[in-house]
C-alpha positions, 0 to 999 in steps of 0.5 A, a space after each residue: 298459142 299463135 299469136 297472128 301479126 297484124 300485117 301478115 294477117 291483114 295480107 293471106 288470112 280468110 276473110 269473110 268474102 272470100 268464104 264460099 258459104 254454101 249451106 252454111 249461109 246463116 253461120 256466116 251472117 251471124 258471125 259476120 254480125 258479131 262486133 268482138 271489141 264490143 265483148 258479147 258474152 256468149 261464145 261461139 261454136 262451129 262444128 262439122 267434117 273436115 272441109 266445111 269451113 270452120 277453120 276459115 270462119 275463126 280466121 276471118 273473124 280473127 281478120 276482121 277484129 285485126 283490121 279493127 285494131 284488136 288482139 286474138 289468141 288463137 289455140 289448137 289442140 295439137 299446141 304446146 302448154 302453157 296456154 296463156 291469157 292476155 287481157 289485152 286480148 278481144 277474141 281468143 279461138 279455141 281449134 279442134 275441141 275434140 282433140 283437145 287431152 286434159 291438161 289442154 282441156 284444163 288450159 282451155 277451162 281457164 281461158 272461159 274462165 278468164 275471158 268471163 271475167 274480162 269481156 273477151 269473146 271465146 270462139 271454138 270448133 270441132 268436128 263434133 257438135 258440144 254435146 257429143 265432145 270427149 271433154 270434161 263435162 264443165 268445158 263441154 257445156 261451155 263450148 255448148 251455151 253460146 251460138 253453135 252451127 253446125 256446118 256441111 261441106 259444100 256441094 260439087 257445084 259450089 266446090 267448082 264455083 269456087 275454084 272458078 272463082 279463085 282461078 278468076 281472081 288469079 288470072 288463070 284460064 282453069 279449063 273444064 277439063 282440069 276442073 273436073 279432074 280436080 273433082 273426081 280424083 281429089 278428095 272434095 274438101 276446099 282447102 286441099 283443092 285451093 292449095 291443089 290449084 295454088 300449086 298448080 298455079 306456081 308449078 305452070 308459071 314456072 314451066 311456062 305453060 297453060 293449064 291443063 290435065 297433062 301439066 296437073 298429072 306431071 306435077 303430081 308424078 313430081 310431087 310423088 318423086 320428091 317424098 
C-alpha cells in the first residue's frame, strides 16, 4: 500500500486539467463529478490498453480528495501484503485488477468489504473490462456494479497537442521536427513521451543547447551507453 503525502502530491500527482481527454471525455467529467468525502456507494472502474490514462485519472482523483483534506490508500498489484484498511480513509484505488493473484484478490475482496461497511469510495482499473478479469467471480462482480469506462489511447493529434502543450508550460521551444520524431519512433503512449520529453528537457538544459533531433538521438545513444 502507498500511502500518498499530501504535500508531494499536491506538487507532482496528476491532476484533472492536466488530462488530455481525447475520447475519454465522459470518464473524466464523471469522475471529475465524484465528491469521495461524501462517500458515494458505488465504485469506479477504468479499463483499457496501457497509455490511455487510467492510472492518471485515480491520481487525480486521489490529488483532488488530498487538497480536500482527505485520505487515499492506493494499492497495486505488484505490492506486498498485507493490505491493510484505515477507517480514516475516504478513497481507497485498486491498480492493475487484472494482475491481481488470490492472496491479493482476497486482500482486495476485504478492502470492498470494509470500504462497504465504512462509506469509503473503491476506485480500480485494469486492462480489462469486469467481466473479462481473471478473478474470483465475487471481486470481479464488485470492480463491475459501479461506474465502469473503458478508455481509448488518444489519438496522433491529440498525443502532438499534448506534447505541445506540456512544452509550452515548460517554456520549451519543441520544434515540429522533434515532435514527429517523438511520434513516429516511440511507442505512442503519453506516459512515456511525457517522461521522454522531461528527459530531454533536463538532458538539453544541462547541455545548454535548443531542442532538436541531433540533441534527441545523442541522448538515446547515451542512455543505451549507461544500461
Amino acid at each position: 500500500m502507498r500511502q500518498i503525502p499530501l504535500a508531494l502530491a499536491l506538487a507532482s500527482e496528476p491532476d484533472f486539467d492536466s488530462f488530455v481527454a481525447g475520447a475519454n471525455r465522459v470518464a473524466l467529467d464523471s469522475l471529475r463529478a465524484l465528491a469521495p468525502l461524501m462517500a458515494p456507494a458505488a465504485p469506479v472502474y477504468l479499463h483499457g490498453p496501457p497509455g490511455s490514462g487510467k492510472t492518471h485519472l485515480l491520481a487525480a482523483l486521489t490529488h483532488r480528495l488530498q487538497g480536500q483534506g482527505g485520505r487515499a490508500g492506493w494499492f497495486d498489484a505488484a505490492q506486498s501484503l498485507p493490505w491493510n484498511f484505515d477507517e480514516h480513509w475516504s478513497l481507497i484505488v485498486i491498480d492493475g485488477a487484472e494482475r491481481l493473484d488470490p492472496p491479493r484478490q482476497h486482500a482486495a475482496f476485504s478492502l470492498f468489504v470494509d470500504a462497504a461497511t465504512h462509506g469509503v469510495l473503491i476506485a480500480g482499473a485494469g486492462r480489462l473490462p469486469p467481466v473479462d478479469l481473471p478473478l474470483r467471480e465475487d471481486l470481479r462482480s464488485r470492480f463491475g456494479w459501479g461506474l465502469v469506462f473503458g478508455l481509448q489511447p488518444l489519438s496522433e493529434p491529440d498525443s502532438r497537442a499534448a506534447l505541445a502543450r506540456e512544452a509550452l508550460r515548460r517554456g520549451l521551444s519543441l520544434p515540429d521536427e522533434v515532435l514527429n520524431f517523438l511520434l513516429t519512433r516511440y511507442p505512442r503512449e503519453l506516459g512515456s513521451l511525457m517522461a521522454m520529453l522531461d528527459r530531454l528537457d533536463r538532458y538539453a538544459l544541462a547541455e545548454g543547447r535548443s531542442l532538436t533531433v541531433p540533441l534527441l538521438k545523442e541522448m538515446v545513444a547515451e542512455d543505451a551507453l549507461q544500461r
